[in-house]
C-alpha positions, -999 to 999 in steps of 0.1 A, spaced: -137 -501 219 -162 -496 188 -188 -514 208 -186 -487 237 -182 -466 212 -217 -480 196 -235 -476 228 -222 -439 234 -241 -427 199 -271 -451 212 -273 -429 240 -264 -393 224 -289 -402 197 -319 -412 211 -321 -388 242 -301 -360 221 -333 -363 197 -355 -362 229 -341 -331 245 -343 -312 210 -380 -321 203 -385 -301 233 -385 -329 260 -383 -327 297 -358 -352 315 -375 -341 349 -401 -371 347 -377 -399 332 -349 -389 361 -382 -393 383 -387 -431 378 -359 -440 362 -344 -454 397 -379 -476 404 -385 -480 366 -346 -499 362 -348 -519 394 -383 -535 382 -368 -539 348 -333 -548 356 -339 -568 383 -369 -590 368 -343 -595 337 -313 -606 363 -337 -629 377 -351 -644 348 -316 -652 339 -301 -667 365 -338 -688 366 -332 -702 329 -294 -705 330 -269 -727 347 -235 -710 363 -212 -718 333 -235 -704 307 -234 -675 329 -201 -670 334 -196 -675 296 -222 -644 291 -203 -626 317 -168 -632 297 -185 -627 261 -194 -595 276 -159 -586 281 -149 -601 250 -168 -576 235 -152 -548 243 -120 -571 239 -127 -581 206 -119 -613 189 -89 -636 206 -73 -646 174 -55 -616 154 -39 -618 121 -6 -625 135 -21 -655 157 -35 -672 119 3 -665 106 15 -687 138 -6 -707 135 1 -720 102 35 -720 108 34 -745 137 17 -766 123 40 -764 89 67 -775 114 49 -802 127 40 -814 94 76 -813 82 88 -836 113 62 -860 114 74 -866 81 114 -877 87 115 -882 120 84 -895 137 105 -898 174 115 -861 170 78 -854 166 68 -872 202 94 -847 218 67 -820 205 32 -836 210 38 -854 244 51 -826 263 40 -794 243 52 -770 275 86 -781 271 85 -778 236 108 -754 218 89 -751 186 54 -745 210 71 -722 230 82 -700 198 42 -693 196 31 -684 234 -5 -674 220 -13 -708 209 5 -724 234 -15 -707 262 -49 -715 243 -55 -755 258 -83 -763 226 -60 -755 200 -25 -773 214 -51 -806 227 -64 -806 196 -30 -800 176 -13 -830 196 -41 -854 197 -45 -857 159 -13 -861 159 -12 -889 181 -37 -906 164 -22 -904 130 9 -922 148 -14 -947 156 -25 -949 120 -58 -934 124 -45 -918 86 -85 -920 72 -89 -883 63 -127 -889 59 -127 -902 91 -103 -878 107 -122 -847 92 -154 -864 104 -139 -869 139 -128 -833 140 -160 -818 124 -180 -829 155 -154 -820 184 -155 -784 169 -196 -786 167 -197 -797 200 -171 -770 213 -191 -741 189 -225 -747 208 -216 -751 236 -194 -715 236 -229 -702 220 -247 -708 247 -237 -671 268 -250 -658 236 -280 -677 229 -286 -667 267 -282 -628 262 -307 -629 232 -330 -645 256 -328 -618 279 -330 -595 250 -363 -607 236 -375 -605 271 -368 -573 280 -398 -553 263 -424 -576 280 -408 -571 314 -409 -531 301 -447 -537 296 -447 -553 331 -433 -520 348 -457 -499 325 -488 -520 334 -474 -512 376 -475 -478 369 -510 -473 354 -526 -493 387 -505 -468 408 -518 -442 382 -558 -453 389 -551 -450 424 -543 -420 423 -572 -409 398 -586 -380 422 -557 -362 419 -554 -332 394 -543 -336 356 -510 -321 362 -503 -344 389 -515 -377 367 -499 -364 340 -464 -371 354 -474 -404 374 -485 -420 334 -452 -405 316 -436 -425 342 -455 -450 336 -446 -449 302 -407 -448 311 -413 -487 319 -424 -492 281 -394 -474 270 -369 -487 293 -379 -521 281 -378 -517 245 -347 -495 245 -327 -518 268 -335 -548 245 -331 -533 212 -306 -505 219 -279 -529 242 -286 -559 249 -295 -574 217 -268 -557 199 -246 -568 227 -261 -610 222 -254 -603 184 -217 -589 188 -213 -617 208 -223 -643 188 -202 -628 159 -168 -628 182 -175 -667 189 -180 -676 153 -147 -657 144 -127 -671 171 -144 -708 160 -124 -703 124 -94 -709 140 -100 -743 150 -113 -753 118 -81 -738 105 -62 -766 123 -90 -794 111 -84 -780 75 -42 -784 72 -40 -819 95 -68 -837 73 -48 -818 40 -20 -836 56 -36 -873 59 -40 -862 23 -3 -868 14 -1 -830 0 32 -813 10 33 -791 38 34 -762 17 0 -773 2 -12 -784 35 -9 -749 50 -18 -733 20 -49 -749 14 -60 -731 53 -46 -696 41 -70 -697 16 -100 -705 42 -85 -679 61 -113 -645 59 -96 -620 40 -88 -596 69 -68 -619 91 -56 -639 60 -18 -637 57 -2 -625 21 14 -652 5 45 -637 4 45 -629 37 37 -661 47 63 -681 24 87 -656 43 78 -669 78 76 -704 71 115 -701 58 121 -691 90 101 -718 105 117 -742 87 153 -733 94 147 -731 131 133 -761 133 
């Protein structure tokens, strides 16, 4: 909602300013319709041109993820940490109790108690595969945090890439803009015999290419490429949060230090208190 909210005072701002300088709307309603569809249309091509369907469907849902927000909330890091707590605890006495939980994760009460997590497939795939291995005493954390560090690189770029696409179109957009302006001055010289009045209007529409261009780019679709970029990066701490307590774990520290060691990784407006968190993991630990 900030975001729309962002793009409202974009809007209110720059043509607000406009209209009280003494400006006329008369010639930008004129060829805004032709002006858009140049513009607009050369962008949409251009991007489906340089980008392959799943990028663009990425771009499509980071858009709506935008106005969304991030996935993960505060409560979702609390979870988190609390599942894996539990895990932690029975991999520790009861390695056949802990199969119950890894193999079949849908069926699992202690998964089931966190719906979020369970529905994300990254997070409980990546939970119940280190654990797996670690049953198969794969129990190098060097090589476990190495393994990890390059499924979540490979998983980061590749959920940049909707992103990285946007900014493309982005930094495109005032050339196109230019494109549209340059159309408008040969239509202009056409038209040369015609009186001042008259070519007045046909170069300040002209000129509504330039600005299109320019505003587009730097007023919503950059902005939009950037706010996109940000939700990804926040959304990629989560994982990491899981690569920090299961390597903590090969690390023989107890499950209190495990998941303590992530709170602390945690940024501070999603991090849970420790109190709070000490509180939940009771619970945790009695139900399971």
């Amino acid at each position: 909602m900030l975001s729309l909210a962002g793009m409202a005072v974009v809007v209110v701002m720059v043509f607000g300013g406009y209209l009280l300088a003494g400006g006329k709307f008369g010639v930008i309603i004129a060829a805004l319709p032709f002006e858009m569809m140049m513009i607009g249309g050369a962008a949409v091509g251009a991007f489906l041109i340089a980008n392959d369907m799943p990028t663009i469907k990425k771009a499509g849902a980071g858009v709506m993820q935008v106005i969304k927000g991030p996935r993960w909330k505060a409560d979702d890091y609390r979870d988190l940490l609390c599942l894996l707590y539990a895990l932690i605890r029975i991999s520790r006495k009861d390695a056949v109790a802990l199969e119950e939980h890894i193999e079949r994760p849908n069926d699992s009460s202690l998964f089931q108690a966190y719906p979020n997590i369970l529905a994300d497939s990254t997070a409980t795939t990546m939970i119940c595969d280190t654990f797996r291995l670690t049953a198969m005493n794969f129990d190098d954390p060097h090589q476990l945090e190495d393994l990890l560090e390059k499924q979540l690189e490979a998983k980061h770029k590749k959920a940049l890439h909707g992103a990285e696409a946007m900014q493309t179109t982005a930094d495109g957009l005032p050339a196109l803009g230019i494109v549209a302006a340059v159309l408008g001055i040969i239509k202009t010289m056409s038209s040369i015999d015609q009186p001042p009045t008259v070519l007045g209007k046909m170069i300040g529409g002209a000129l509504v290419g330039t600005f299109l261009g320019v505003f587009l780019a730097y007023g919503f679709v950059g902005p939009l490429a950037g706010r996109m970029k940000a939700i990804v990066e926040a959304d990629h701490h989560f994982y990491a949060l899981i690569k920090d307590t299961l390597v903590a774990n090969l690390q023989r520290h107890s499950p209190q230090i495990c998941v303590e060691v992530a709170r602390q990784n945690v940024s501070a407006p999603l991090r849970p208190g420790f109190d709070a968190l000490d509180e939940a993991l009771k619970s945790t630990a009695e139900a399971a």
